[in-house]
N, C-alpha and C positions, 0 to 999 in steps of 0.2 A: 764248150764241152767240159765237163768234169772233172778236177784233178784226180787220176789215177793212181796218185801215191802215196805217204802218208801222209794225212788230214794234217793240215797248218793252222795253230791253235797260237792264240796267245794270252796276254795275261786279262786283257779285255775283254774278249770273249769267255776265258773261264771264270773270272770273277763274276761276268752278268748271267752264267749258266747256274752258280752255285746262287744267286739271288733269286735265279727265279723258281730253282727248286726248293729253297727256302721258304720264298714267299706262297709258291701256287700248292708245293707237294709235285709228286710223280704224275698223277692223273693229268693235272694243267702244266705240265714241263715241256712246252713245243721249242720248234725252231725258233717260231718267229716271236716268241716270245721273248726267245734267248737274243736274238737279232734285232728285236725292238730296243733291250735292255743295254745294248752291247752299240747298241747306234751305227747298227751298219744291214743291208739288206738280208733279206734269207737265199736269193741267190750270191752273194759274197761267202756265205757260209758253205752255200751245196760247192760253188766253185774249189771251195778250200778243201773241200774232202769234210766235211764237219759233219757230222749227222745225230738225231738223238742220243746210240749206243756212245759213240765216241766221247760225247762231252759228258756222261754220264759215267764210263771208264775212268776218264779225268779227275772227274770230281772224287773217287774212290780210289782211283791211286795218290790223289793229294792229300784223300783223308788220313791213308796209311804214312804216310811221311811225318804228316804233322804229329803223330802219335809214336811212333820212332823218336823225331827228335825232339817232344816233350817228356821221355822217358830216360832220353839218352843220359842226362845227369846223372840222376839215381844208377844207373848202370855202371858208370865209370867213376863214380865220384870218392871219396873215402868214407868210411863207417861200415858199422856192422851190418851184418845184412838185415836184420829185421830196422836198422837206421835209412836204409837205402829203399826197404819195401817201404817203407811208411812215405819216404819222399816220393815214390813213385806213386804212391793210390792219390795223393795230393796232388801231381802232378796229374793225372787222369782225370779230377774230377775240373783240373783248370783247364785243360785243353776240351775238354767237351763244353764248358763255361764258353769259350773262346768262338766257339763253331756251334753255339746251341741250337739256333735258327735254321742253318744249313743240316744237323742230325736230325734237328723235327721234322723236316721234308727228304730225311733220307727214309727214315721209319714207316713212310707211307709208301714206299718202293714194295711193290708185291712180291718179289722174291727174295731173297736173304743178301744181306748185303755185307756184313760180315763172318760169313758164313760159306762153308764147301758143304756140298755131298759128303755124308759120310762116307768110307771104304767101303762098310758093311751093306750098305745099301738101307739102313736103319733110321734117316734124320740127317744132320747136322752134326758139321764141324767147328771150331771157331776157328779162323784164315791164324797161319802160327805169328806172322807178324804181331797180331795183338795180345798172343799170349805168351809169346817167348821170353819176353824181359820181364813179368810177373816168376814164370817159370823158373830162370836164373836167379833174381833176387830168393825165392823160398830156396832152393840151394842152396846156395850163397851162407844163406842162414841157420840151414840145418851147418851147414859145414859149420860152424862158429859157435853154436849151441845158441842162438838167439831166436830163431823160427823152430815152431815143434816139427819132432823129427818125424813125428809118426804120419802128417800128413801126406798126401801123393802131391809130389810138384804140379804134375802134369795137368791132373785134374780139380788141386786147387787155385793153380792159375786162370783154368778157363772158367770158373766159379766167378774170382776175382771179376774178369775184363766183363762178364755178363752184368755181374750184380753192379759192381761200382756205375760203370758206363750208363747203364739201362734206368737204372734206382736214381742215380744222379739227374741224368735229362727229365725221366717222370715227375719228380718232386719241381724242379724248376719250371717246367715248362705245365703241367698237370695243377700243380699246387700251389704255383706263385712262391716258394722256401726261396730265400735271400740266399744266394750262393755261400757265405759262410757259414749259414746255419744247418744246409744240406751238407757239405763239404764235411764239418764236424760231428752229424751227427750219423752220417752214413762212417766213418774211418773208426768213432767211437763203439761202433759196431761190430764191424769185423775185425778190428786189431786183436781184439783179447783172444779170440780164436788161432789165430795166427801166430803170438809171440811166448815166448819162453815167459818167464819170471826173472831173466838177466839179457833183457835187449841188448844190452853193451858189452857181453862176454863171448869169450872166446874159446871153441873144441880144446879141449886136451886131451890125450891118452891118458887114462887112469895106470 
């Protein structure tokens, strides 16, 4: 009989769950695939409580962590804040470097994956984990006089995690670009948009 309680998952099975949605994409993302990969049966998995959604849940609340804490520096670290955004879009295009394989077979997931229901009932949101620390750093910035003031945090952070994220994997994965050539030529991009004419200075009251 079934375990009835919450699915018991370990680092085994989610690392051959994230391989095989790597390797096959969403369409070919089975159990037993994952249970082939993971060198244990597909009833071992049903026993455990494991099932597609769940190790698919998994794999996207792991995605969300790893992008937390490849952000986390730039969040706490010292400098101005257009010093702190700039380590952070670097730090984004490394952690999608890092898990390229496993976003190529997330991209093929037919429903939005970093993404909510808008409120309005309009489209899409982007989920605030990946936009929040773009969001404080351009504060951060405008506070300091280093980020232009006139931009919307809100709406230029979710600009940020689409374009960097999205642009970054295409060119790699799409067009074969050597990760530092993508890396430098997408941040050469969008920085000048982004920053003052004094990265390193600091608000004052006139």
């Amino acid at each position: 009989m079934a375990d009835r309680g919450s699915p018991v998952l370990d680092a085994t099975v989610l690392a051959a769950a994230a391989q095989v949605l790597a390797e096959q994409g969403w369409h070919d993302f089975t159990l037993e695939r994952v249970a082939q990969a993971a060198g244990v049966s597909r009833v071992t998995l049903y026993r455990r409580g494991v099932t597609k959604d769940v190790l698919f849940d998994a794999i996207v609340v792991g995605a969300a962590q790893a992008w937390q804490s490849a952000l986390w520096p730039a969040l706490t670290g010292p400098g101005s804040g257009a010093d702190r955004l700039r380590q952070a879009l670097g730090a984004a295009c490394a952690v999608v470097e890092e898990h390229l394989r496993l976003l190529a077979g997330l991209s093929t997931v037919p429903d939005p994956v970093f993404h909510l229901d808008a409120e309005d009932g309009t489209g899409h949101r982007t989920r605030d984990v990946y936009v929040t620390p773009f969001r404080r750093l351009i504060q951060d910035g405008q506070a300091d006089g280093s980020v232009r003031a006139e931009l919307d945090a809100q709406q230029t952070a979710t600009l940020l995690f689409n374009v960097i994220t999205r642009t970054y994997l295409h060119m790699r994965t799409g067009h074969g670009w050597p990760p530092a050539r993508t890396a430098d030529a997408l941040l050469g991009l969008v920085t000048p948009g982004l920053l003052t004419d004094r990265p390193h200075g600091h608000h004052t009251d006139a």
